[in-house]
C-alpha positions as CSV (number, residue, x, y, z in Angstrom):
1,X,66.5,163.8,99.7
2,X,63.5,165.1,100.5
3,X,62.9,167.3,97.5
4,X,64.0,164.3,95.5
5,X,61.1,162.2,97.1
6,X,58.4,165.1,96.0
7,X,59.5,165.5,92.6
8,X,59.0,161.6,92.0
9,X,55.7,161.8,93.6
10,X,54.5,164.9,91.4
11,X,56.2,163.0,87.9
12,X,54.0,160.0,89.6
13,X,50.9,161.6,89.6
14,X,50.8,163.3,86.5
15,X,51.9,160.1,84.5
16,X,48.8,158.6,86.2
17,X,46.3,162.0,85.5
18,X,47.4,161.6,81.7
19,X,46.4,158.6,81.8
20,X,43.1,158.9,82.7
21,X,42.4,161.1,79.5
22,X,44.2,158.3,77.2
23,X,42.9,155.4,79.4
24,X,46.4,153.6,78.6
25,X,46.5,152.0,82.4
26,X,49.2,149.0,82.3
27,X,51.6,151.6,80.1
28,X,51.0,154.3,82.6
29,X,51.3,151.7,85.4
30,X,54.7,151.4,84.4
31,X,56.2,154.8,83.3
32,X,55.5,155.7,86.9
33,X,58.1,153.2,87.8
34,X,60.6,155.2,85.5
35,X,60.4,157.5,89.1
36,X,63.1,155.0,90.5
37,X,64.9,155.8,87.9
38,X,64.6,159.8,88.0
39,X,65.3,159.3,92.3
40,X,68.4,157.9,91.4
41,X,69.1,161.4,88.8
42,X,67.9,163.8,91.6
43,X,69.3,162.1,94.5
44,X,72.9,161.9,92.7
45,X,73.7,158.9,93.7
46,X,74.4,155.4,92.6
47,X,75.7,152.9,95.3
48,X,75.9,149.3,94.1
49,X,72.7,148.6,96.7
50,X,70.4,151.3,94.7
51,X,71.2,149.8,91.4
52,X,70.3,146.4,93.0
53,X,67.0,147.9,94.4
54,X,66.4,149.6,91.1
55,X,67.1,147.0,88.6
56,X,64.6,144.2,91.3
57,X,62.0,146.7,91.2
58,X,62.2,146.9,87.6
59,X,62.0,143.0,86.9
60,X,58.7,143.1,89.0
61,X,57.3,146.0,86.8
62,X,58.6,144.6,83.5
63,X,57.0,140.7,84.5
64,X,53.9,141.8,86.0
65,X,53.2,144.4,83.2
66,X,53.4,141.9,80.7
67,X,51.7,139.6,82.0
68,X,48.4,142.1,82.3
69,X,49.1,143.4,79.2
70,X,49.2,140.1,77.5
71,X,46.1,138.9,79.8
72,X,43.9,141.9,78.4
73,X,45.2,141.0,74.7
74,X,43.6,137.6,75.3
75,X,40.5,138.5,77.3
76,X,40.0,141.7,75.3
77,X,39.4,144.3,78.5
78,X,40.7,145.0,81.7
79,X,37.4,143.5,83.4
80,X,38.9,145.2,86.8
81,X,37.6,148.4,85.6
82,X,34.3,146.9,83.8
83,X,32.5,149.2,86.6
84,X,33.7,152.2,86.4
85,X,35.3,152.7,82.8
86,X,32.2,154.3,81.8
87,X,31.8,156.9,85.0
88,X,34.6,159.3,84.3
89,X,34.7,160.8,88.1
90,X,35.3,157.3,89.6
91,X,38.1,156.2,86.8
92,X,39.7,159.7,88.1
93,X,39.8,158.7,91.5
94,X,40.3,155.2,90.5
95,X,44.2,156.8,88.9
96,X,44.8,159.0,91.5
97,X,44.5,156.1,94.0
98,X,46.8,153.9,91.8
99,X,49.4,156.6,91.9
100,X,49.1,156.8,95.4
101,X,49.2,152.7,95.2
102,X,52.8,153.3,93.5
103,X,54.3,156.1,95.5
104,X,53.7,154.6,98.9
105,X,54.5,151.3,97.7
106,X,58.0,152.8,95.6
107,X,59.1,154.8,98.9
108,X,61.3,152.4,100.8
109,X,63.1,152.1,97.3
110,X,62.5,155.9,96.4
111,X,64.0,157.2,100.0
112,X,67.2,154.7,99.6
113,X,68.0,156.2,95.9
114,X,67.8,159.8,97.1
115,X,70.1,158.6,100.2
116,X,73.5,159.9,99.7
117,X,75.0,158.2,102.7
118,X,76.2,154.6,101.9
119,X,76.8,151.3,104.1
120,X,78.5,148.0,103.4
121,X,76.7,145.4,102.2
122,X,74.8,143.6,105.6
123,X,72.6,140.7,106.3
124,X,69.3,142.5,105.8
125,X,70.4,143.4,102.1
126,X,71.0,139.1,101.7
127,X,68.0,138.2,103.5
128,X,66.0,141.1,101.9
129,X,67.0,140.4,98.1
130,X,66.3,136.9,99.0
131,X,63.0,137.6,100.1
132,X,62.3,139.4,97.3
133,X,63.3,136.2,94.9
134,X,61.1,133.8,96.8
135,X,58.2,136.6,96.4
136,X,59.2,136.9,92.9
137,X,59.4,133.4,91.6
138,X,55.9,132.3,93.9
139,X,54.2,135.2,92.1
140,X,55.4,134.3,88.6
141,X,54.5,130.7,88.7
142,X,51.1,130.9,90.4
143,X,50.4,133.5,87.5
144,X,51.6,131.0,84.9
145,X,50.0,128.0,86.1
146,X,46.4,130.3,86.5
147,X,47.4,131.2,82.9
148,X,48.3,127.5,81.2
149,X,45.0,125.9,83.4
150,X,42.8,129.0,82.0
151,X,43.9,128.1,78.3
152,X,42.9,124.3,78.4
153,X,39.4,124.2,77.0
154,X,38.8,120.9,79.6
155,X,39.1,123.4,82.5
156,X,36.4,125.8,81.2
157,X,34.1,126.7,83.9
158,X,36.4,125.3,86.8
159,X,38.5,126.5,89.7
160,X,42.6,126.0,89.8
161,X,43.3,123.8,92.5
162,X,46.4,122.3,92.0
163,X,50.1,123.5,92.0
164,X,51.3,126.5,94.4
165,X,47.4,126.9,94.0
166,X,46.9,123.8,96.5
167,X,49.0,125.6,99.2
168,X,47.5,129.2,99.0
169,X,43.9,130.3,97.6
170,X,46.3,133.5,96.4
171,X,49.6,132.2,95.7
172,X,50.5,135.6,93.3
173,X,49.5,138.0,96.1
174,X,51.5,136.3,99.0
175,X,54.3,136.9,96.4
176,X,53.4,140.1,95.6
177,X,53.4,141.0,99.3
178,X,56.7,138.8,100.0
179,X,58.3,141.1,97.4
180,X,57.5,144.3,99.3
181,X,58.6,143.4,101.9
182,X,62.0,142.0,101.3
183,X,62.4,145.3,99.2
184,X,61.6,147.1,102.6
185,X,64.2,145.3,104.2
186,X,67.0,146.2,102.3
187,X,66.4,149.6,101.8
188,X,66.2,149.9,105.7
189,X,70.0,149.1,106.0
190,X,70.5,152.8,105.3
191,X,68.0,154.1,106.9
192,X,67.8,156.3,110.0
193,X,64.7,156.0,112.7
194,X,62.1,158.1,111.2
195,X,62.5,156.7,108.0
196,X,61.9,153.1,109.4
197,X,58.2,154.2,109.1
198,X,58.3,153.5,105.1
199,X,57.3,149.7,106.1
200,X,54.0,150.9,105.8
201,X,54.9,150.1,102.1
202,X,54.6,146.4,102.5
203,X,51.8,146.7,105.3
204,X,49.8,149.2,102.7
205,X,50.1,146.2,99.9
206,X,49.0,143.4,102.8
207,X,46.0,145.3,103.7
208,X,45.3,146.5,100.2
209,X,45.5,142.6,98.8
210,X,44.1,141.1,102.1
211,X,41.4,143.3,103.0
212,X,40.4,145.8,100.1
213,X,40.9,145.2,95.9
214,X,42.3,141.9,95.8
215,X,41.3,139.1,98.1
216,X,37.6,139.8,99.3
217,X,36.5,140.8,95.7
218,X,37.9,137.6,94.2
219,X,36.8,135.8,97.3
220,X,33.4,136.8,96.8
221,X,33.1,136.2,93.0
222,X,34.5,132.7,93.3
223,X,31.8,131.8,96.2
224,X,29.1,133.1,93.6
225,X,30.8,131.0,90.9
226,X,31.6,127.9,92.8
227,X,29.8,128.3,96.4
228,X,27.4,125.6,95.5
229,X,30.2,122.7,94.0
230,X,31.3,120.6,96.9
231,X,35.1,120.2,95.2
232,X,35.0,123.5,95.9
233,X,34.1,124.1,99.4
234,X,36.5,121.1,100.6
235,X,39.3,123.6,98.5
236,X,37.9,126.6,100.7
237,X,37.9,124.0,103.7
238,X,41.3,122.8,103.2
239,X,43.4,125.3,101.9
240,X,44.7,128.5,103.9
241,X,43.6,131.5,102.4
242,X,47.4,133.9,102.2
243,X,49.8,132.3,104.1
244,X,50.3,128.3,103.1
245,X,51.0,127.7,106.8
246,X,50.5,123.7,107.0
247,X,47.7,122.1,108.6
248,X,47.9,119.1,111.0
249,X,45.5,116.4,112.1
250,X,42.8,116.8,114.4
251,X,42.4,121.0,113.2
């Protein structure tokens, strides 16, 4: 299992150090999710849960590839590089991080393909799968409401504040995050105690989103956009940040 773990982490890594000399990020992005695939090949196994895993994990890549893909078509540039694209040290360490980003995130999932042992199918695989489908369908929906309000002309210059939007400042990360976390779940019905310690895979994507390249950056830009509009700081006083968790009277 093990050796099957390191070789997807190596084929990870290079797909992402190629890319840096082709700068070809979302396809790169998702060839190193071709590394479930391969687990499956080294491990030698292909229990009924792996497949599920496998083909779940694939449906995220394929969605959320697209969407980025299609959203730098439209914009023209991946503005989440606009700093660095120029500086070819930092975009090095900026790939090498994503492939980390992958691997860690991938090895609940990576660790249950090379697992030759099998177990009938349990609660945590129901409640785990299921999980993932909430995650799944919040973060498709916030991105295509973002993505339909962005295309009307009328909203140019504002703030999305209505749809899963209203509940959650970041509806698609709380999916995102969901996601990760039911996949974690699942896998761990085969799992032996050390290898409980791959739920750093959804706590690596919580604090990653919450509290390094997703929410304070976009947190901070929207303040310098909207600080000033008081719409927008009744949205910022009203509506949780991550977790829609409601609000009661008197709070």
């Amino acid at each position: 299992m093990g050796s099957a773990v390191a070789k997807c982490a190596v084929t990870d890594l290079a797909i992402q150090w190629v890319g840096v000399l082709l700068r070809i990020l979302e396809l790169c992005y998702q060839l190193s999710l071709d590394s479930l695939d391969l687990s499956r090949v080294w491990g030698g196994t292909g229990h009924f849960r792996q497949n599920v895993q496998t083909g779940l994990v694939t449906a995220w890549g394929l969605r959320l590839g697209t969407f980025l893909f299609l959203r730098i078509l439209k914009e023209g540039q991946d503005r989440r590089f606009d700093n660095v694209r120029d500086s070819p040290g930092t975009f090095f360490v900026y790939w090498t991080m994503q492939a980390l980003w992958v691997f860690i995130t991938l090895l609940p999932t990576l660790i249950l393909n090379s697992e030759r042992r099998d177990e009938p199918l349990g609660p945590r695989d129901y409640i785990g799968w299921g999980i993932w489908g909430l995650g799944f369908a919040t973060e498709a929906l916030a991105d295509w409401q973002k993505w339909n309000f962005r295309s009307d002309p009328d909203n140019a210059g504002k703030c999305i504040h209505h749809g899963l939007w209203a509940y959650s400042r970041h509806p698609n990360y709380l999916g995102e995050i969901l996601q990760w976390s039911g996949l974690f779940l699942s896998a761990s019905s085969v799992m032996p105690g050390p290898q409980y310690l791959t739920v750093v895979s959804p706590l690596f994507v919580w604090f990653l989103l919450r509290h390094v390249s997703g929410i304070p950056i976009l947190e901070k830009q929207t303040m310098k956009k909207w600080g000033s509009d008081p719409a927008f700081q009744n949205y910022i006083k009203n509506t949780p940040l991550l977790w829609p968790f409601p609000k009661f009277k008197g709070e």
